[in-house]
C-alpha positions in Angstrom: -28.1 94.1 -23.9 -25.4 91.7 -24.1 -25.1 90.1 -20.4 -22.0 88.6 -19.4 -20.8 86.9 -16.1 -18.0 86.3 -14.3 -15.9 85.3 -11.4 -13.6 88.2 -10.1 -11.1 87.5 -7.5 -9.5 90.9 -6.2 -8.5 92.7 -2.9 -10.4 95.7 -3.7 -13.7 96.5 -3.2 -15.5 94.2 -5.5 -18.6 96.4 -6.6 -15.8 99.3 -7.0 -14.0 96.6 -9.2 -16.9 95.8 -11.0 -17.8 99.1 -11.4 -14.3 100.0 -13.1 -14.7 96.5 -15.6 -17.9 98.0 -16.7 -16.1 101.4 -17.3 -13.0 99.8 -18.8 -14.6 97.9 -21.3 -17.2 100.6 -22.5 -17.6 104.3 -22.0 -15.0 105.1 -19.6 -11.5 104.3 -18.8 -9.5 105.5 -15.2 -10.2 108.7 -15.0 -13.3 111.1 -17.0 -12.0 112.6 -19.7 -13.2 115.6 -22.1 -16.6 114.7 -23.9 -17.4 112.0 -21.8 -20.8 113.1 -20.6 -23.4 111.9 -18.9 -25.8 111.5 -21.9 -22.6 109.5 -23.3 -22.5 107.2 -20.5 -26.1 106.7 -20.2 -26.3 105.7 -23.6 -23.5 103.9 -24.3 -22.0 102.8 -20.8 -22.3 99.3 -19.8 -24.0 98.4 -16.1 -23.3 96.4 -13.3 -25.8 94.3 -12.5 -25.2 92.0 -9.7 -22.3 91.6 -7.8 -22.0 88.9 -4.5 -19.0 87.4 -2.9 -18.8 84.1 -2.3 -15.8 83.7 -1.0 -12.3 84.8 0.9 -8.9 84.0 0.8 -5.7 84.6 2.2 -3.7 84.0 -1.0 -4.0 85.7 -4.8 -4.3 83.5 -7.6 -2.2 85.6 -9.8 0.5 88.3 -9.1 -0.1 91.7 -9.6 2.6 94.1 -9.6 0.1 96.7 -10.3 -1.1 96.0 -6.4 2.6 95.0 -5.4 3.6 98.9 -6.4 1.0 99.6 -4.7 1.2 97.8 -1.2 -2.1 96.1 -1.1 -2.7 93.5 0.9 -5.3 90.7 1.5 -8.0 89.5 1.9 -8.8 88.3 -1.7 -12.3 88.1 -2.6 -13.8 85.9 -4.7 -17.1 87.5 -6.4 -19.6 86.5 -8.8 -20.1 89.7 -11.4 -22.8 90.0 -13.9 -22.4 92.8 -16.5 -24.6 94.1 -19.4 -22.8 96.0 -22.5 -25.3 97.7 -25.1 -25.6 95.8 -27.8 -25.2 99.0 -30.1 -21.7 99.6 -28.7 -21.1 96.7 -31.1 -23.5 96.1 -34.0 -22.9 92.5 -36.1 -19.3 92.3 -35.2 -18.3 89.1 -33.4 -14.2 89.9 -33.0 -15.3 93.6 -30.9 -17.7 91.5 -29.2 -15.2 89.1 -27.8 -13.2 92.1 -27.3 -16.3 93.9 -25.6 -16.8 91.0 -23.0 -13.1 89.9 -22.2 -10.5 91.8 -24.1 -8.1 93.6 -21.6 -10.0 92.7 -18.3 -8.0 89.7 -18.1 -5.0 92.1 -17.5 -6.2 94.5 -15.3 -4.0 95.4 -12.0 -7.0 95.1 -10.0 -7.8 91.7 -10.6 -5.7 88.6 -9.5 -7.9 86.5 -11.2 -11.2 86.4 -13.5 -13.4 84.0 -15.5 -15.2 84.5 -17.7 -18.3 82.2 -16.8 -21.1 82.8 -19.7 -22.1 85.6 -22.4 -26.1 85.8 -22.9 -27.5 87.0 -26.2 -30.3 87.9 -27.0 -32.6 85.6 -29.9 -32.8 89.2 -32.0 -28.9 89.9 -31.8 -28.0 86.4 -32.3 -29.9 86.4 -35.7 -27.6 88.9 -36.3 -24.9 86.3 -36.6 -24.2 83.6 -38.8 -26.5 80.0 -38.3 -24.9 76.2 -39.0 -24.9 75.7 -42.4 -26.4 71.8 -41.3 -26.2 71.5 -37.3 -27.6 68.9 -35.8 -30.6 68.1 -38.6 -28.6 68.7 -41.7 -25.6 66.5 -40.2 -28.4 63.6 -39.9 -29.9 64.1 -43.5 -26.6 63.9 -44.9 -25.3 60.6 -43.0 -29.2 59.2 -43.1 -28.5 58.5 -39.0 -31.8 59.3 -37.4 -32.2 57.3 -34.8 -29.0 57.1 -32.7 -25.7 58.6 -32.5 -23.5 58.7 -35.5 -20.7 56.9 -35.0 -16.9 58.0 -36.5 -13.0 57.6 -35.6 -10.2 59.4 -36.5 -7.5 58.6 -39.3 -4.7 56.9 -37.1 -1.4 57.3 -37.4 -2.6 60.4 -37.4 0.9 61.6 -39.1 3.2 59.9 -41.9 0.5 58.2 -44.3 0.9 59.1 -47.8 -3.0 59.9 -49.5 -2.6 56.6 -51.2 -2.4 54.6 -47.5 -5.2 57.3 -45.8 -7.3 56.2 -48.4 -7.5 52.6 -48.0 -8.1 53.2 -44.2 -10.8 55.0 -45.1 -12.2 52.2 -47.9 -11.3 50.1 -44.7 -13.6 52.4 -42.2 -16.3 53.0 -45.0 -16.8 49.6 -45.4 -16.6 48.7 -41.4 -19.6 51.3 -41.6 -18.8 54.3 -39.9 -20.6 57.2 -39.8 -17.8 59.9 -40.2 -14.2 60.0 -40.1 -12.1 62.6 -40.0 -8.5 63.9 -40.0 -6.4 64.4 -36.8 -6.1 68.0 -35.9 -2.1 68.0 -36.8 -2.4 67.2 -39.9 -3.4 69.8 -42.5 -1.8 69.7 -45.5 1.6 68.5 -44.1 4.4 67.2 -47.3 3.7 63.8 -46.5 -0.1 64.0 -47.5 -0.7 67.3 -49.5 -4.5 68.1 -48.6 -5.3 68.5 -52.1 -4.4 64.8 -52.9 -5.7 63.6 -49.8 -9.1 64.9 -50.6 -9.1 63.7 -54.4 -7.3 60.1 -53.3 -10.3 60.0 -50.3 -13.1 61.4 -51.8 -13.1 58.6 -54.7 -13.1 56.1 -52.3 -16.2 57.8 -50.2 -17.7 58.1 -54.3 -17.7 54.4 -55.3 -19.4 53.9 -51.9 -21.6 55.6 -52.2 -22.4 54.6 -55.5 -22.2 51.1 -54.5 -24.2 51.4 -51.2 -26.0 54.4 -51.1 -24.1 55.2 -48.1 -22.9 58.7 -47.6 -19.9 59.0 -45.2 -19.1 61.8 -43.8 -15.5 62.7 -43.8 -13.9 65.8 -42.3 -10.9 66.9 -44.2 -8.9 68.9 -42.3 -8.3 72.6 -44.0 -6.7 74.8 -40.9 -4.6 77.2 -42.6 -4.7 80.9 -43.2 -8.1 82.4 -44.8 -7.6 82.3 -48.5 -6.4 78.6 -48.5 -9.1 77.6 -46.5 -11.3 78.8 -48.9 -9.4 77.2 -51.7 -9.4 74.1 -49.6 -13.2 74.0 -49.1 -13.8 74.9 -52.8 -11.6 71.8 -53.5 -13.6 69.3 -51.0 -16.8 70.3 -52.6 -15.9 70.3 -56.4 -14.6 66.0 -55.2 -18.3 65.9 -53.8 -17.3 66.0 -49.6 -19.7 67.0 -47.7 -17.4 68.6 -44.9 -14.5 70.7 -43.5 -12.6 70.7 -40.1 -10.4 73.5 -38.4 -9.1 74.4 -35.7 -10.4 77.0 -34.4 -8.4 78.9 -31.7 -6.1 78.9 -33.7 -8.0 80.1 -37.4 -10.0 82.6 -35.3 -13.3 84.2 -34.8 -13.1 86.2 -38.5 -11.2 83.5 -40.4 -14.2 81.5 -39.4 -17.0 83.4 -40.1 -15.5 84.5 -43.1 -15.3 80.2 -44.0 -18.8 79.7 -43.2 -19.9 83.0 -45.6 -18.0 81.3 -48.3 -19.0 77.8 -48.3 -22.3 75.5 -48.0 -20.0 72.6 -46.3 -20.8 71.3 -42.8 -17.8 72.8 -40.7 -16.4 70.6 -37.8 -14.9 72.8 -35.3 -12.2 71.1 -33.1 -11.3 72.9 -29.8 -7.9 71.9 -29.4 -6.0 74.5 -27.7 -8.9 75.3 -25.3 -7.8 73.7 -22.2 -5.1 77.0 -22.3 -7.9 79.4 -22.5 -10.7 77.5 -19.6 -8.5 74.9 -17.8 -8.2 77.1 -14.8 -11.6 77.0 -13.0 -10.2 80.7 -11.8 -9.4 82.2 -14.7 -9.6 82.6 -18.6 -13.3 81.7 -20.5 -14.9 79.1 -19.5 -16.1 76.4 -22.6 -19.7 77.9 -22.2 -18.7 81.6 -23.2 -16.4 80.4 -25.4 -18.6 77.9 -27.4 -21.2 81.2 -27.8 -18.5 82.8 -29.5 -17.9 80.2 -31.9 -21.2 79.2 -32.7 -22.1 82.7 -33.8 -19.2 81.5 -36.8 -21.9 79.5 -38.1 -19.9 76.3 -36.9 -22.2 72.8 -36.9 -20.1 70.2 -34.8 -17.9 71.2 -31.7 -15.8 69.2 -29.8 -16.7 68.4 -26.2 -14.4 66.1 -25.4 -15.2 62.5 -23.7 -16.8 60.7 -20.5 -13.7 59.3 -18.6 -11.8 60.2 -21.6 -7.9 60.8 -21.6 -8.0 64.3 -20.9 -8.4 66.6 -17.8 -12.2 67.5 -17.9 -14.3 66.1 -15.7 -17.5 64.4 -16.5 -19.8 67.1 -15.1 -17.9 69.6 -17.4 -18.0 67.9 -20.5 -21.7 67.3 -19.7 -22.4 71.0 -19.9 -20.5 71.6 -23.0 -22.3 69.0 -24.6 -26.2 70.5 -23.2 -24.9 73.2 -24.4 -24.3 72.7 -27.8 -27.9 71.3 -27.6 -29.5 73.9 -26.1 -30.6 76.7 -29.0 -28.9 80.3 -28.2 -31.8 82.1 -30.4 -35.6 82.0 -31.6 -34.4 79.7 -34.5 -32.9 75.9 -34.3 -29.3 77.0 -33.8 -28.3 73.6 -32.5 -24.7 72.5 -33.0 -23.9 68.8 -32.9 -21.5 68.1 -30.3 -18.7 65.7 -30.6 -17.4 63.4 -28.1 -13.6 62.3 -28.4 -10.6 61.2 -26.7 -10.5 57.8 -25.3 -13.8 56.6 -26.2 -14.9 53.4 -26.7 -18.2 51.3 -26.3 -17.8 51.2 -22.4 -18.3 54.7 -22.5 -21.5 54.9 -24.9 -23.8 54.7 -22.1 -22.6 57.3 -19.5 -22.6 59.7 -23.0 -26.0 59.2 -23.4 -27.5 59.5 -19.9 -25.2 62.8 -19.5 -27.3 64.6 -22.2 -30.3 63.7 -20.7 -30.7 60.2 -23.4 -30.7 62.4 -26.3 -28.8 60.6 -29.4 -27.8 63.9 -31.0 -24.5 63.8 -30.6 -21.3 62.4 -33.0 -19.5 59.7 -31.2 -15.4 59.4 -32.1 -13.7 56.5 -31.2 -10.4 56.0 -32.5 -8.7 53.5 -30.9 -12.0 52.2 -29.9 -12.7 51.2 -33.7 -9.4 50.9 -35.3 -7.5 49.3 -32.2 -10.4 46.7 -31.8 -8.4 43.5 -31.9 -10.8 41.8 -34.8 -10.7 45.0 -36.4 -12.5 48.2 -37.8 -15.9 46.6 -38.5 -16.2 44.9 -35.6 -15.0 48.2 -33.6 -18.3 49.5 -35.1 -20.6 46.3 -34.6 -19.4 47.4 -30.9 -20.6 50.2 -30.7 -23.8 49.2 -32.2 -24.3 46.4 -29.5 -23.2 48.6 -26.7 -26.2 50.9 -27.8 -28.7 48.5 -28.6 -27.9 47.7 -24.7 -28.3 51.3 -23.9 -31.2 51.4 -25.4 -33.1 48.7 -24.1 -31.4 49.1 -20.6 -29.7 45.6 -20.8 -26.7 45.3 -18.4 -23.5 46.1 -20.8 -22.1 42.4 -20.1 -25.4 40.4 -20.7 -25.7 42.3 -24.2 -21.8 41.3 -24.7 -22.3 37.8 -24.1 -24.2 38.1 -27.8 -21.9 40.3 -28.8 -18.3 38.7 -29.5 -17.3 42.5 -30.5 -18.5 43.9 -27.4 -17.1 41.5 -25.4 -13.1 41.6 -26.7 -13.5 45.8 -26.7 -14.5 45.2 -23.0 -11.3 42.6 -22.9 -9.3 45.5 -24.7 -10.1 49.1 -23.7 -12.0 47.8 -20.3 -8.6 48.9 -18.2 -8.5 52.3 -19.8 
């Protein structure tokens, strides 16, 4: 069975409610219809579980005019649900199975809000689905990091460089010694910087590095676009010798992205943007956890978590569980996806990363600003970051470690405030 919870708020009877969402979303709709029979529902109906209230109130989240029409009144109820769908109602099929667990309940007049909290596989149906093509391991084999985080920015301005300019920022960052890099999710294949030239301009720089150092970088050229060009994209980024892709995936989709991971061997970084309209609410919409389910079964390696004390509205305990999350396998095999911390971050923030995931170093670490705005520059935005976790490590107080560490100590001068 596919088990899938959720917070219902409603005025109704919440078990009735339940019972209804259950209905809706598998054998049944509002009222029994011809051929619906019991062997029918037995089979293929979906099952209530669980259903508690823990809470009432004297306002709706949401307007119905379904219950408006209808002259219902409060209480609202606030009610954990937990529902199980057969997995054969399905089969292999991820978009029916985000249909299956959220598709039209979001709508339903009965409900004035609902969350979708979590969606629980189990190891035999998620082998069903596609695995990263690197993950977590395979992301470390290629970069040679083993025994700390990898560290990476972002190309900044992240609009209005030609493929010429992008490239010597990234000779720049290759040399500072990053770990990855990786374009801003706006820019594709904009007119300014076709992608194609982008990734041949790029990808001879990350080349003669390699050559010269043995160093593989990692960089994440950005191919959102409709199914076809992504493809062409990714064929392009391999034949220059990259070793990844990025997109954006709300916005490519569930299929476009399985159908990316089918086609190439690449290491695919998936960048949420977009998310916050889906799980901002703590009410209503999916919640990260059931969304980042969905997308791993793409086949996705990295996924964006967002950052500790970063510049957006999550808080820490949320990007925490994002991040475990991604850690945490979701079948029988090592599933792992490597989870990517961004916005805002800096060294300051290296440690509070860190002890979130319970001081595991399997995580990608982005600092834009935090490298490239580091007022001696990109390498010693890196060297930085290195000091700050050598401090980490050893459990040295951040400002005794920066007092060896003139890097460390003018990014504490610089980003400190932020």
């Amino acid at each position: 069975m596919i088990i899938a919870r959720y917070l219902l708020e409603s005025p109704l009877d919440p078990e009735k409610v339940a019972a209804m969402m259950a209905g809706e979303q598998s054998a049944g709709t509002f009222v029994r219809v011809p051929g619906e029979t019991n062997a029918l529902r037995e089979q293929h109906g979906a099952r209530v579980r669980s259903v508690t209230v823990v809470e009432e109130r004297d306002r709706p989240t949401l307007a119905s005019a379904y219950l408006e029409r209808k002259g219902v009144q409060g209480p609202w109820r606030l009610a954990q649900v937990e529902i199980a769908y057969p997995e054969e109602n399905v089969g292999a099929n991820l978009p029916t199975l985000a249909t299956v667990v959220a598709g039209n309940l979001f709508d339903l007049g009965e409900v004035t809000a609902l969350r979708l909290l979590s969606v629980e596989l189990r190891p035999e149906y998620r082998a069903r689905f596609s695995h990263p093509a690197l993950g977590v391991v395979g992301t470390r084999r290629v970069t040679d990091v083993f025994d700390r985080p990898l560290f990476g920015t972002i190309i900044k301005p992240n609009i209005g460089m030609k493929p010429d300019e992008i490239a010597q920022l990234v000779k720049t960052l290759c040399e500072a010694g990053a770990d990855f890099i990786k374009d801003d999710e706006i820019v594709a294949n904009p007119s300014c910087a076709p992608l194609s030239e982008r990734v041949s301009a790029v990808m001879r720089v990350v080349r003669n590095h390699r050559e010269r150092t043995g160093k593989e970088v990692m960089v994440a050229f950005n191919i959102t676009d409709e199914l076809d060009a992504m493809r062409r994209h990714a064929d392009h980024v391999l034949a220059q010798g990259g070793s990844c892709v990025m997109a954006s995936l709300n916005w490519c989709g569930l299929s476009a992205m399985q159908s990316l991971r089918q086609h190439t061997p690449l290491c695919i970084h998936g960048h949420r943007n977009g998310s916050g309209a889906f799980g901002r609410h703590p009410d209503h919409g999916i919640a990260f956890s059931a969304w980042q389910t969905l997308y791993r079964l793409t086949g996705a390696d990295h996924l964006h978590v967002h950052g500790m004390g970063g510049k957006f509205a999550d808080a820490s305990g949320e990007v925490t569980e994002a991040a475990r999350h991604c850690l945490s396998p979701l079948g029988a095999e090592d599933d792992r996806v490597m989870p990517v911390f961004s916005s805002g971050q800096w060294a300051g923030t290296l440690g509070q990363t860190y002890d979130a995931i319970e001081r595991s170093n399997h995580f990608l670490f982005l600092a834009g600003g935090g490298i490239l705005a580091h007022p001696d520059g990109p390498r010693a935005g890196v060297d930085s970051l290195h000091a700050a976790w050598t401090s980490v490590i050893s459990g040295e107080d951040l400002m005794q470690r920066a007092a060896h560490s003139p890097a460390l100590a003018n990014a504490m001068k610089t980003f400190g405030s932020y």
